[in-house]
C-alpha positions as MATLAB code, in Angstrom:
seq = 'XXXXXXXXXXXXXXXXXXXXXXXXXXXXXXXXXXXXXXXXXXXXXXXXXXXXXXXXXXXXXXXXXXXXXXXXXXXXX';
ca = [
     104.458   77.358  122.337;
     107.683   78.914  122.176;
     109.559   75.870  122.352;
     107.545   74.707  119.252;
     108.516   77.817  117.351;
     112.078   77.457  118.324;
     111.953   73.610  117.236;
     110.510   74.726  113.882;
     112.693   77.022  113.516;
     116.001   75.142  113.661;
     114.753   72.521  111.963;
     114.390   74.793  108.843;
     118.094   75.835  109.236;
     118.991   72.650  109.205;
     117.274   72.076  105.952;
     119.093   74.631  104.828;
     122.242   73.935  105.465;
     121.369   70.285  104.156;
     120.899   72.576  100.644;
     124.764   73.051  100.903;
     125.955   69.553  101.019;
     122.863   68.143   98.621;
     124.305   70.456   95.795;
     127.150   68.811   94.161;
     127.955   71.983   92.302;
     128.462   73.947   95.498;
     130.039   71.101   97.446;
     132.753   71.408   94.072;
     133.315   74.895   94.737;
     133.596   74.976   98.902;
     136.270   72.112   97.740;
     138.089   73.649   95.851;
     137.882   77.343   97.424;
     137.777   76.355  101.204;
     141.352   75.627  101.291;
     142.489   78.205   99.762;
     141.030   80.450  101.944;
     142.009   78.678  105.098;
     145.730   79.176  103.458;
     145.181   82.780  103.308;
     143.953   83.287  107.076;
     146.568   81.811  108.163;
     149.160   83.392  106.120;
     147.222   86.624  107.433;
     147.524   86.191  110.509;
     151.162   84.371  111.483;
     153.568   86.458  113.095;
     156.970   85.606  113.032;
     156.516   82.124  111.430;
     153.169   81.379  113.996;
     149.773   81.459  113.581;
     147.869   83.621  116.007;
     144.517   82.843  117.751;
     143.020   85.408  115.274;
     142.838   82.975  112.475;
     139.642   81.463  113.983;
     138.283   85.095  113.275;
     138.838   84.737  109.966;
     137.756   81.369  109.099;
     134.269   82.133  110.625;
     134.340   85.055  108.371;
     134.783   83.201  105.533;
     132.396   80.386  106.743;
     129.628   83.336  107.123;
     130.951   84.284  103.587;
     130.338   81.253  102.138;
     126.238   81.011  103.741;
     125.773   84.345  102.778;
     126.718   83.408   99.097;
     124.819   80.271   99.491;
     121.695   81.417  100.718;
     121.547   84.841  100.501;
     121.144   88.086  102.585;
     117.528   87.283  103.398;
     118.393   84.156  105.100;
     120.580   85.745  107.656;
     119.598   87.317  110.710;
];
C-alpha cells in the first residue's frame, strides 16, 4: 500500500514537471534566463580565474527557483 502511494505520488511530479516543458511560454523564458543565471554562478563563485565546487550550490538554487516560480509554494514540500 505504501508502495502504491509512493508510485502515485511520483507519477504526479512527473506530470508536473511535464507542465514545464509542455508550456512554450515558459520553455521561452528558462531559455532565455537559464543561461544567464548559470553565467552569474559561476562568475560568483570563481576564485582567482576558477570556478569552485560551490557553483553546483547555486545552480540548484536557481533550479529550485525556477519550480518554485513555476508551480508555486504549495507544490513544494
Amino acid at each position: 500500500m505504501i508502495n502504491k502511494m509512493n508510485e502515485e505520488k511520483m507519477l504526479e511530479r512527473t506530470n508536473y514537471i511535464n507542465k514545464i516543458f509542455d508550456d512554450i511560454a515558459i520553455v521561452q523564458r528558462i531559455q532565455s534566463k537559464l543561461p544567464r543565471l548559470f553565467q552569474m554562478a559561476n562568475i560568483e563563485s570563481s576564485r582567482a580565474g576558477k570556478v569552485g565546487m560551490e557553483v553546483g550550490v547555486l545552480r540548484e538554487k536557481i533550479i529550485v527557483a525556477l519550480f518554485l516560480y513555476v508551480f508555486g509554494e504549495e507544490c513544494y514540500e
